[in-house]
C-alpha positions as CSV (number, residue, x, y, z in Angstrom):
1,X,0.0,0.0,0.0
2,X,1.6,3.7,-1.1
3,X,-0.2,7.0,-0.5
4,X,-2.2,8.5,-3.5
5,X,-3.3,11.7,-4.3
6,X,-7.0,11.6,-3.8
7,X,-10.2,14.0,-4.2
8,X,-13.7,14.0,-3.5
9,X,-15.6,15.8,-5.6
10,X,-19.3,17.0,-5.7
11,X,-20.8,16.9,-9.6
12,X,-23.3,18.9,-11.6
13,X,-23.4,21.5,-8.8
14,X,-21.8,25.2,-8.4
15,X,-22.0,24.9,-5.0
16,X,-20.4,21.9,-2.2
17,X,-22.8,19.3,-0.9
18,X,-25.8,19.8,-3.4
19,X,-24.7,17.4,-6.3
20,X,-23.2,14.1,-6.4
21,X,-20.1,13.0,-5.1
22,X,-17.3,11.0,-6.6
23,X,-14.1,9.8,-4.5
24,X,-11.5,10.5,-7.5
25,X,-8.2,8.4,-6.9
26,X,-5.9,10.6,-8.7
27,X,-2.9,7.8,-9.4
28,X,-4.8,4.3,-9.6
29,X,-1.1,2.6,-11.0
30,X,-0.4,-0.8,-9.4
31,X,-3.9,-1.5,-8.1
32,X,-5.9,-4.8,-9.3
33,X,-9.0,-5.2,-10.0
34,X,-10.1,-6.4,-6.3
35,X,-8.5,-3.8,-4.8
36,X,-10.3,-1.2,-7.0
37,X,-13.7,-3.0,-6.4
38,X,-12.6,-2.6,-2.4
39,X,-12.3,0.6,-2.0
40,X,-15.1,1.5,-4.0
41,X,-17.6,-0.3,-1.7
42,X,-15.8,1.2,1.3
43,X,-16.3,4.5,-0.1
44,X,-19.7,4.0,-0.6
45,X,-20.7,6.4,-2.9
46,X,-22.2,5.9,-6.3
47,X,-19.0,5.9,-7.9
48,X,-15.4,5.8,-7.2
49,X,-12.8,6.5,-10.0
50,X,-9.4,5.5,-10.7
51,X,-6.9,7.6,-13.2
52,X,-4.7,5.9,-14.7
53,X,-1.7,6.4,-17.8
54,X,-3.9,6.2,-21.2
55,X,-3.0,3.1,-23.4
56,X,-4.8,5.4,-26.9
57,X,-1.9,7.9,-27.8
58,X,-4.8,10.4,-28.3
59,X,-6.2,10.3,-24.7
60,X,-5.0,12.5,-21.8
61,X,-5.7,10.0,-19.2
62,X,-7.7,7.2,-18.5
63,X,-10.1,6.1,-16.2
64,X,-12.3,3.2,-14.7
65,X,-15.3,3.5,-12.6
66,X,-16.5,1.2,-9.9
67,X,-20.0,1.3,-8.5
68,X,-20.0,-0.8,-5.1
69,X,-21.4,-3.3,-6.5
70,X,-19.2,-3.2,-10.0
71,X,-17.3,-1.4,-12.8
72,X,-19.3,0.4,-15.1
73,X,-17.7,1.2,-18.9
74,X,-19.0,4.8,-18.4
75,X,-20.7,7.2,-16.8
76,X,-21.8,11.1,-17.0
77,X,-20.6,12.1,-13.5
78,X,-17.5,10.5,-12.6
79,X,-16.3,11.7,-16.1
80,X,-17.0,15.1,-15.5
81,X,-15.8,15.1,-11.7
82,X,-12.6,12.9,-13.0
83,X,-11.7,15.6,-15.0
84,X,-12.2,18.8,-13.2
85,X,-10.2,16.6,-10.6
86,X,-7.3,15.6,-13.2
87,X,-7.1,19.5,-14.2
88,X,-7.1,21.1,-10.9
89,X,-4.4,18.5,-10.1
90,X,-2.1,20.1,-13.1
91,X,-3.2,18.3,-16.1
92,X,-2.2,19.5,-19.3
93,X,-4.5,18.3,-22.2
94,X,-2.9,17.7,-25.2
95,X,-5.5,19.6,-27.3
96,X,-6.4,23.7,-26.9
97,X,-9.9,22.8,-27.5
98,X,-11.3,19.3,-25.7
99,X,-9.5,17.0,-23.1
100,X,-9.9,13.2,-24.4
101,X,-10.9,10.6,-21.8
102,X,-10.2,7.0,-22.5
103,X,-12.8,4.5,-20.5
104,X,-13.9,1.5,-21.4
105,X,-16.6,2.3,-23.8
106,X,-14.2,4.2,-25.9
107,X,-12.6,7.9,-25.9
108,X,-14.7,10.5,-24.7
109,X,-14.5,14.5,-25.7
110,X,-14.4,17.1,-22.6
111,X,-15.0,20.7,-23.3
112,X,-14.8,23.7,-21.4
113,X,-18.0,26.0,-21.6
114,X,-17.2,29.3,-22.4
115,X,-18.1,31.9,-20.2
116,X,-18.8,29.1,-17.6
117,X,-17.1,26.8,-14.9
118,X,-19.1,24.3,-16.5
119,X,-17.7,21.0,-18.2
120,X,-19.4,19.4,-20.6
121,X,-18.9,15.8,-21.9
122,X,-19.7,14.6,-25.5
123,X,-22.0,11.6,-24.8
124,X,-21.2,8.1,-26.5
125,X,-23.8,6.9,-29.3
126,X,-26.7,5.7,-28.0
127,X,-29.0,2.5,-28.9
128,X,-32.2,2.4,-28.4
129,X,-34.9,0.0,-28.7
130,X,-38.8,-0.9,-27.2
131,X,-38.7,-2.3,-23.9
132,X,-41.0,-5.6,-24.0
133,X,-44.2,-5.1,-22.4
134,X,-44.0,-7.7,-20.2
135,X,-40.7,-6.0,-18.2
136,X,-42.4,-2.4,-18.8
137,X,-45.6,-3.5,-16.8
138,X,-43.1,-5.2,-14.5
139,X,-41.1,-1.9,-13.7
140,X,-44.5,0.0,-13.7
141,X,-45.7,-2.1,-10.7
142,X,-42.4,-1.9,-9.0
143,X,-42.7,1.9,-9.4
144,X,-46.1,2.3,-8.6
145,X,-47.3,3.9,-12.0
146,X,-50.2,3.5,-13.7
147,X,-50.2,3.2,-17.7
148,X,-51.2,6.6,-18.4
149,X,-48.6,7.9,-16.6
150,X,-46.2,6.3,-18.7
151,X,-45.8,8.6,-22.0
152,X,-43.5,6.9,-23.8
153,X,-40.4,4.5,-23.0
154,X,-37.2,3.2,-24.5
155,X,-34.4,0.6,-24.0
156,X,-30.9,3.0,-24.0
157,X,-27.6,2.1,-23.8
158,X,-24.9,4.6,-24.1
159,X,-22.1,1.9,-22.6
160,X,-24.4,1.8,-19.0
161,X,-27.7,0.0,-19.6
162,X,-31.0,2.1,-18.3
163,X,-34.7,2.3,-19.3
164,X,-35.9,5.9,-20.0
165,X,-39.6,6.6,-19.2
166,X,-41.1,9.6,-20.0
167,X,-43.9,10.6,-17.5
168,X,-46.9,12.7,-17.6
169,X,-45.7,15.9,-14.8
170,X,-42.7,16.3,-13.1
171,X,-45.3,16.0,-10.1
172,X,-45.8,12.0,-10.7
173,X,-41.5,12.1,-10.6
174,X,-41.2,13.6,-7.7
175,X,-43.9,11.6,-5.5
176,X,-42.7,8.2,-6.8
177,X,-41.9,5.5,-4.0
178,X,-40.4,2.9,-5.9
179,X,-40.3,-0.9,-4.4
180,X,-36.3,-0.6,-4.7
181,X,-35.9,-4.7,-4.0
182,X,-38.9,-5.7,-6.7
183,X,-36.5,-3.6,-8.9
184,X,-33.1,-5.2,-7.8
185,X,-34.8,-8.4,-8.8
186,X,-35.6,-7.3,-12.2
187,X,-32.0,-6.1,-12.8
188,X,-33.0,-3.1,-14.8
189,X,-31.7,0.6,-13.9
190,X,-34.8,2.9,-14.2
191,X,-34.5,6.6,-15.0
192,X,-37.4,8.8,-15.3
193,X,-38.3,12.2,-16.6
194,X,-41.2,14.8,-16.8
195,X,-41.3,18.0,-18.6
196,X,-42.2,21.4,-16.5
197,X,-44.4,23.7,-17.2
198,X,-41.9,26.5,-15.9
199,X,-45.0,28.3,-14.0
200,X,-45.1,25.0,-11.8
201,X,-41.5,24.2,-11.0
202,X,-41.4,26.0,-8.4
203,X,-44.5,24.8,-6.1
204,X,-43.9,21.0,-7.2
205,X,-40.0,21.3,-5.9
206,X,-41.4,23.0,-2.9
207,X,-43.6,20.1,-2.0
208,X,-40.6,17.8,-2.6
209,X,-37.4,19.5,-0.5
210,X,-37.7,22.6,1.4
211,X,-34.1,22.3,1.6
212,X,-34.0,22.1,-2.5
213,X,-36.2,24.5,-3.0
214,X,-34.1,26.9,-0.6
215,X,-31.5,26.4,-2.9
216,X,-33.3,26.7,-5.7
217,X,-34.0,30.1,-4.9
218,X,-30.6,31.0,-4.3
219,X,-29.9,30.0,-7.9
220,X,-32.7,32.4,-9.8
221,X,-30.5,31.7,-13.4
222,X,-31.4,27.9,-13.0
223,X,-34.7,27.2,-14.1
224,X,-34.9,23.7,-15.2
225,X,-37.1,22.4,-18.1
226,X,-37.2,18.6,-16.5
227,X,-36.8,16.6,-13.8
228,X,-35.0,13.6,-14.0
229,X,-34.6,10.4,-10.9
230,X,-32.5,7.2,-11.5
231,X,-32.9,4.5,-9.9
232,X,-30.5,2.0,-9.7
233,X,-30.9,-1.2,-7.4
234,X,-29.3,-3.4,-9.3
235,X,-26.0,-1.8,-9.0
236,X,-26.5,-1.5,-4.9
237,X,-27.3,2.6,-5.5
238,X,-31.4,2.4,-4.8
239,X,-31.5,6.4,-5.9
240,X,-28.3,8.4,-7.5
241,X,-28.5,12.0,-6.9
242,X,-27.6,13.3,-10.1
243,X,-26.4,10.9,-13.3
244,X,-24.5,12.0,-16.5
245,X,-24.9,8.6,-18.3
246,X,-29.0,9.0,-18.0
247,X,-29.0,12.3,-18.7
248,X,-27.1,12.2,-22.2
249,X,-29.1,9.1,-23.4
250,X,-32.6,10.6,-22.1
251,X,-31.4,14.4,-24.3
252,X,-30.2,11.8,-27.4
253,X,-33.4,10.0,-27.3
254,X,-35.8,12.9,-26.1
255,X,-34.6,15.5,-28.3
256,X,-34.7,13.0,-31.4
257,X,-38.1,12.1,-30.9
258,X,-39.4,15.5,-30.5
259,X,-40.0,15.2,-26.7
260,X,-37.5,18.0,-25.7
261,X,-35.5,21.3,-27.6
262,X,-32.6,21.2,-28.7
263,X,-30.8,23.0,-25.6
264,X,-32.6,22.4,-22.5
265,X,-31.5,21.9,-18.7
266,X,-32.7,18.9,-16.0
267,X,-32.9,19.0,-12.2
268,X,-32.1,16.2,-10.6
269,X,-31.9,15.2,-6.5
270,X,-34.6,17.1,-4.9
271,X,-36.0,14.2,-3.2
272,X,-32.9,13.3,-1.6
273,X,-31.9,16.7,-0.6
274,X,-29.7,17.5,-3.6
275,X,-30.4,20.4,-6.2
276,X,-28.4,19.0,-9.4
277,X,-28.2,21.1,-12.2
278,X,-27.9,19.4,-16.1
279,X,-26.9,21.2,-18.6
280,X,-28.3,19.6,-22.5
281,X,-27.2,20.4,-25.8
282,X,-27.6,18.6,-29.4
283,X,-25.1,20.8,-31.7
284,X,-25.1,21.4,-35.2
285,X,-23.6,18.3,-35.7
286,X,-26.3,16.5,-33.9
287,X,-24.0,15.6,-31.0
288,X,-25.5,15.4,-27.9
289,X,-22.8,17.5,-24.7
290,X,-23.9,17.2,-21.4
291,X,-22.6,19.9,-18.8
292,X,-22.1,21.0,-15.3
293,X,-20.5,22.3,-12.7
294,X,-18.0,20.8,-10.3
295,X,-16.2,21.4,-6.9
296,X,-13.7,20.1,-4.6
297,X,-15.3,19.2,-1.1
298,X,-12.1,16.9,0.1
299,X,-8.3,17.2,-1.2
300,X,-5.8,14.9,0.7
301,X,-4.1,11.6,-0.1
302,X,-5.3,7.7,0.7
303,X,-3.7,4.6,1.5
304,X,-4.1,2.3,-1.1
């Protein structure tokens, strides 16, 4: 065991304690896969990265990211925390324009938002397909939904595996109460979104998190256009606070099928106290960046 340079960091927020933290091990060299899975669980958080040399000549670094229950080949918030950590470490990118992440699902774009402390990831193609009925009923039980809530629904995987549902109202988001062991058993990650009407976010955050809607209010330049919840038994994470990977297949397939704008934001957390804030963007190009903000809670070193 050595000491590493270590950071944990707080995602998708301007502000500490509001987002979602990721314990960011900041030289991962020499540890096996064991070890890795270890720590992860010990930290308990959603996920827990590890930087390592890149093996692609055209990445800056690499990283893999444990869950506590398992590695995942990508995912939204330990990229973006991983690299606001790697650059307030002293990274040097090797490109003026994007820093280049290598994870398993491939190499991932970074950019730097101008005229913001935002960072903003290029999200991995997505596929997309019809969940069967029989597991959509399923995941509507487990949920507690009726059908007519359920607006529309797709299978997306963007290297993580989730099933999108689009909902009726932010409202029937924020009051769900899923059956988070009925879920575990059907081994599907669930995220969920609702369109605001912007003249009701207010009183339906309100009703949700005095503590988020507090917040809220101290942030008048963030009003979101949906709310978003993921739920994720099956990885041993029953509700994660605010999730990059959802959030970029949700705009990919939302904004393809007509379901949301082009450039549109998402608030994630209330219900567990957090006020996360999503940045959404399909360029000319048609590719989908997702952004945020990110901040250093804890900067120290760990035994590893």
């Amino acid at each position: 065991m050595k000491q590493r340079a270590f950071k944990q960091v707080d995602v998708f927020t301007p502000n500490p304690y509001y987002g979602n933290p990721l314990a960011v091990v900041l030289d991962g060299s020499g540890l096996d896969d064991a070890a890795m899975q270890r720590f992860a669980k010990w930290t308990n958080l959603s996920e827990t990265t590890f930087l390592l040399p890149p093996t692609d000549a055209a990445a800056d670094y690499r990283v893999r990211i444990f869950t506590p229950g398992g590695e995942l080949p990508f995912a939204g918030h330990p990229t973006l925390g991983s690299c606001h950590g790697w650059l307030e470490a002293g990274g040097q990118p090797r490109s003026k324009d994007f820093i280049v992440q290598e994870c398993k699902v491939g190499l991932v774009k970074i950019r730097r938002e101008p005229g913001t402390k935002r960072l903003a990831f290029a999200a991995p193609a997505l596929k997309r397909s019809a969940p069967s009925p029989t597991v959509l009923a399923q995941v509507a039980t487990a949920l507690g939904l009726k059908a007519s809530q359920v607006l529309a629904a797709q299978c997306l995987d963007n290297g993580p595996l989730w099933l999108g549902l689009l909902l009726d109202s932010p409202e029937t988001v924020l009051s769900l109460a899923p059956d988070h062991k009925a879920l575990a058993k059907l081994g599907t990650k669930i995220g969920v979104a609702a369109r605001y009407p912007h003249e009701d976010a207010a009183p339906l955050i309100a009703r949700a998190n005095r503590e988020a809607r507090a917040f809220a209010a101290s942030q008048p330049s963030f009003a979101p256009d949906f709310e978003v919840r993921a739920f994720a038994a099956p990885l041993g994470v029953d509700e994660d606070p605010v999730t990059g990977s959802l959030n970029a297949s949700l705009a990919q397939w939302l904004i393809a099928e007509g379901h949301a704008p082009e450039r549109y934001t998402a608030s994630q957390g209330v219900c567990l106290g957090r006020a996360g804030q999503v940045h959404l963007e399909r360029d000319a190009a048609g590719q989908v960046w997702v952004g945020g903000e990110s901040v250093s809670c804890v900067d120290g070193s760990v035994t590893l």
